[in-house]
C-alpha positions as CSV (number, residue, x, y, z in Angstrom):
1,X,11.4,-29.9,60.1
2,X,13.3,-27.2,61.6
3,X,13.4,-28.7,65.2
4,X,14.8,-32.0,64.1
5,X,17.9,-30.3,62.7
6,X,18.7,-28.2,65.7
7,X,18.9,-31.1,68.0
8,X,21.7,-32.4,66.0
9,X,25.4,-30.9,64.9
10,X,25.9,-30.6,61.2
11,X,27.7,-34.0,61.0
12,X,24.5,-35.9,62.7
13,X,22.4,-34.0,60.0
14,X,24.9,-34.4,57.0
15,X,25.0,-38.6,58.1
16,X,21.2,-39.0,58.8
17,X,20.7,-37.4,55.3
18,X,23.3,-39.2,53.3
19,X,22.3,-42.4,54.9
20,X,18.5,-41.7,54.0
21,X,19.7,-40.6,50.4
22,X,21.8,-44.1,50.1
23,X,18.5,-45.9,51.1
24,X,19.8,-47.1,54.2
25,X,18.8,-47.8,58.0
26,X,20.5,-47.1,60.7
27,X,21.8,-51.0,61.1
28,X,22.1,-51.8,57.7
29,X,24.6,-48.5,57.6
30,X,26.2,-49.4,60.9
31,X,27.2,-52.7,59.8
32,X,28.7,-51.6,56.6
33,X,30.9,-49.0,58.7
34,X,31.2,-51.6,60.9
35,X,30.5,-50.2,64.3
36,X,27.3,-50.5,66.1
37,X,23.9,-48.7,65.3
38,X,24.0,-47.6,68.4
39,X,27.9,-45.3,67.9
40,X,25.9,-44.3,64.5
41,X,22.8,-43.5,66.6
42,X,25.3,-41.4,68.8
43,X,27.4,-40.0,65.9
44,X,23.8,-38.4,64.1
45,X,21.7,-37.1,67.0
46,X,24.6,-36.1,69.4
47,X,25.0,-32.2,70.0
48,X,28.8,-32.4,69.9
49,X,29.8,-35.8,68.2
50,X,33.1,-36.3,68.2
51,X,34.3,-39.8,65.9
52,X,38.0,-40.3,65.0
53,X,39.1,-40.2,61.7
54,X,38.7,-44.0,61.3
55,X,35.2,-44.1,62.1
56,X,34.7,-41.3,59.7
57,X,36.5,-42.9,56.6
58,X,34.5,-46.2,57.3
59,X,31.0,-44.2,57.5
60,X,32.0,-42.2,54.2
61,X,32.9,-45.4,52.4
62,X,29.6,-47.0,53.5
63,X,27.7,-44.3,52.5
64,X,29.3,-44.1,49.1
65,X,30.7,-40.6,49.7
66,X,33.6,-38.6,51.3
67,X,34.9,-37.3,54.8
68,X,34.5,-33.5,53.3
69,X,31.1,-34.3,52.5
70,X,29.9,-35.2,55.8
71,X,32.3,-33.1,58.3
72,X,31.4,-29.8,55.9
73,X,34.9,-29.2,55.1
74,X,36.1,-25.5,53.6
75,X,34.4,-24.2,56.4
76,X,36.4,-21.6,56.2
77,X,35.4,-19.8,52.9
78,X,32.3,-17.4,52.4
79,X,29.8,-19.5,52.3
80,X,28.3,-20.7,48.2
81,X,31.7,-21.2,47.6
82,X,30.2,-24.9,45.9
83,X,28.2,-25.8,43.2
84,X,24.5,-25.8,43.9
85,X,23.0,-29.3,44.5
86,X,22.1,-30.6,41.1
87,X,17.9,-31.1,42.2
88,X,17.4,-28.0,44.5
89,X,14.0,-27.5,45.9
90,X,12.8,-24.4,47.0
91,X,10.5,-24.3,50.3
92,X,8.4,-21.4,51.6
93,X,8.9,-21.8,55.7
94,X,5.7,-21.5,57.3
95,X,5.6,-18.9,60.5
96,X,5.7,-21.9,62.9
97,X,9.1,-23.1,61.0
98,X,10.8,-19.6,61.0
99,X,9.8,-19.2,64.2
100,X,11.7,-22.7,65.1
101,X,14.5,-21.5,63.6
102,X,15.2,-18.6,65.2
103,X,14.0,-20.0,69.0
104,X,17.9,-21.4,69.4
105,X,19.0,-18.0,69.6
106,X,22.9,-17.2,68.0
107,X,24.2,-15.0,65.5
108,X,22.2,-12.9,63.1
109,X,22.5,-9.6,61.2
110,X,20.7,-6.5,62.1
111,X,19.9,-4.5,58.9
112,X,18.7,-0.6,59.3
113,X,19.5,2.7,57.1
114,X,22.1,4.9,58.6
115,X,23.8,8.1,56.6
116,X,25.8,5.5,54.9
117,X,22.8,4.0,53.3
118,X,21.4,0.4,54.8
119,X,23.9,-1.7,56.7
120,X,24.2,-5.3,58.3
121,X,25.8,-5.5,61.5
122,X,26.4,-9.1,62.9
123,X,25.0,-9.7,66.5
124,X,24.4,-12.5,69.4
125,X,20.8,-12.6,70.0
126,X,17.7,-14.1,71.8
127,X,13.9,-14.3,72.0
128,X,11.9,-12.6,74.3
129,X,8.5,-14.2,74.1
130,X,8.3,-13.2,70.0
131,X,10.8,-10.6,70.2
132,X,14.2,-10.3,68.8
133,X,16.4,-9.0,71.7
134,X,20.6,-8.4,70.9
135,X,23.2,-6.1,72.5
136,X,25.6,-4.2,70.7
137,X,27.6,-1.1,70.8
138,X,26.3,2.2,71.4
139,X,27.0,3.3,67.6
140,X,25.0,0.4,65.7
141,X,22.0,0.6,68.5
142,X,21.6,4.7,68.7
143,X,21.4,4.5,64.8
144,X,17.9,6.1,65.1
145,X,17.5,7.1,68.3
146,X,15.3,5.5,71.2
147,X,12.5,4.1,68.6
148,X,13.9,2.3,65.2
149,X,11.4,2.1,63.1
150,X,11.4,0.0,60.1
151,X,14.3,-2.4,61.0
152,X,14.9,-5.8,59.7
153,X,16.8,-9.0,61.5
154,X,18.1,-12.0,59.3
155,X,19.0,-15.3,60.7
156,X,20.8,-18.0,58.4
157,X,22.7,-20.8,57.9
158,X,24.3,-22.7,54.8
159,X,25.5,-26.0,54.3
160,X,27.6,-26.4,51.5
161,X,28.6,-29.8,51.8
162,X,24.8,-30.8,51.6
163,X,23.8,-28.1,49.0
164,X,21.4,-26.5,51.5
165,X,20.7,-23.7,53.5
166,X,17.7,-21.9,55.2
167,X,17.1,-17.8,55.7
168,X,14.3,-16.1,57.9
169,X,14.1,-12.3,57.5
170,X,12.0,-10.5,60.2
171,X,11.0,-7.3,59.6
172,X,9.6,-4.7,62.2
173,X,10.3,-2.0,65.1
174,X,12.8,-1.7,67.6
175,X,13.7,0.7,70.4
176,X,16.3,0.5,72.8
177,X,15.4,-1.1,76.3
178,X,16.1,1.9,79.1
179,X,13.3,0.5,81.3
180,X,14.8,-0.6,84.0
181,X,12.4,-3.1,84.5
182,X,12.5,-4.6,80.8
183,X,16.2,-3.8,81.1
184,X,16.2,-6.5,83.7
185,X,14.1,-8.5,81.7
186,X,16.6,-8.6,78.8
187,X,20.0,-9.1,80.8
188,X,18.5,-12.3,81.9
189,X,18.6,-14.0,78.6
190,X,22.1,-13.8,78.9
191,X,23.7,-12.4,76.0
192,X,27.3,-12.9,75.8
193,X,28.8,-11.3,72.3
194,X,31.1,-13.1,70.2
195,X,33.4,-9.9,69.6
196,X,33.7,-9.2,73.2
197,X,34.3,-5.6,74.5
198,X,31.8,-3.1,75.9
199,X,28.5,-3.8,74.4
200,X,25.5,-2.9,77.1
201,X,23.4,-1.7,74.6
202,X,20.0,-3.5,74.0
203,X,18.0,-3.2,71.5
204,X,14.5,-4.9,71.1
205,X,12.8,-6.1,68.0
206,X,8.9,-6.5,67.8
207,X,8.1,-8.2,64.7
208,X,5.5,-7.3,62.1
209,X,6.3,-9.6,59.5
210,X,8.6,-12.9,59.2
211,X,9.2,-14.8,56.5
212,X,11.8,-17.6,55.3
213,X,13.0,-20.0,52.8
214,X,14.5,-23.3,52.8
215,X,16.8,-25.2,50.2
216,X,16.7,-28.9,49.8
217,X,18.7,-31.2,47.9
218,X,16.4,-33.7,46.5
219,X,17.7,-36.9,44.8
């Protein structure tokens, strides 16, 4: 389920799932590693674990696979960059489960039609109740005006040391927030933009549809 994974970093996820995979528990794995179930408990539901190289090479040897493997290495490169897991499975996320991913907040792309044709702009975001709320520069939010009709907002994240990944697409109507009172509203969430520079725009997002998809590697 999507809230287990978000209360984990990608190595907690990548070790509870290899360990599962193996056939393992959490002591049986700990003493092969040779550290204490409770540094493994530590290492795989932490936020920001941080092991040393040693403790890595032992936990990737107990596990019967490598340090890439479970730190996500290649991080670097677009994203598919690997071979697809050899037993994919294919998952239709319910609303409850899209709506669990997208509740952290972070970085998504805003998709609408300009005089280019449709574009993808990268954005910090947060919820507002069910909305989509983001801040971005004047060009990418005054694309249709006050009201944008018929926008779409994709969240997603790939793993591809695991083989896996999730999408949610939501798809609806935005405006720009000039009310001063929602403006308010929406500078409380707190927004701070990766890129940096002048971006006080906000734009709002009221879904009418949301839908996502999951990949599992099944063994």
């Amino acid at each position: 389920m999507p809230g287990s994974t978000q209360t984990a970093s990608d190595l907690g996820r990548r070790v509870s799932e290899q360990r599962q995979r193996a056939g393992l528990s959490r002591a049986e794995t700990a003493q092969r590693a040779g550290m204490s179930p409770s540094y493994l408990e530590y290492l795989e539901t932490a936020s920001t674990p941080d092991p040393g190289p040693g403790a890595l090479a032992r936990l990737a040897a107990a596990l019967g696979t490598t340090i890439s493997a479970l730190t996500g290495s290649g991080m670097n490169l677009p994203p598919g960059q690997r071979r697809a897991a050899r037993q994919p499975l294919l998952h239709e996320l319910t609303l409850a489960e899209c709506q669990a991913y997208l509740a952290p907040g972070g970085v998504g792309r805003f998709l609408f039609t300009t005089v280019r044709g449709p574009v993808a702009v990268p954005v910090n975001y947060r919820m507002l109740g069910q909305d989509v709320v983001f801040c971005t520069g004047r060009t990418a939010g005054a694309a249709g005006g006050a009201q944008l009709p018929q926008v779409s907002f994709d969240v997603d994240h790939i793993d591809d040391a695991l083989g896996e990944g999730w999408s949610v697409l939501v798809s609806g109507d935005a405006h720009l927030v000039i009310d001063p009172a929602e403006l308010e509203r929406v500078t409380a969430l707190g927004i701070t933009p990766w890129a940096g520079g002048q971006r006080d725009t906000y734009v709002r997002l009221t879904p009418r549809e949301i839908t996502g998809r999951r990949i599992r590697a099944i063994q």
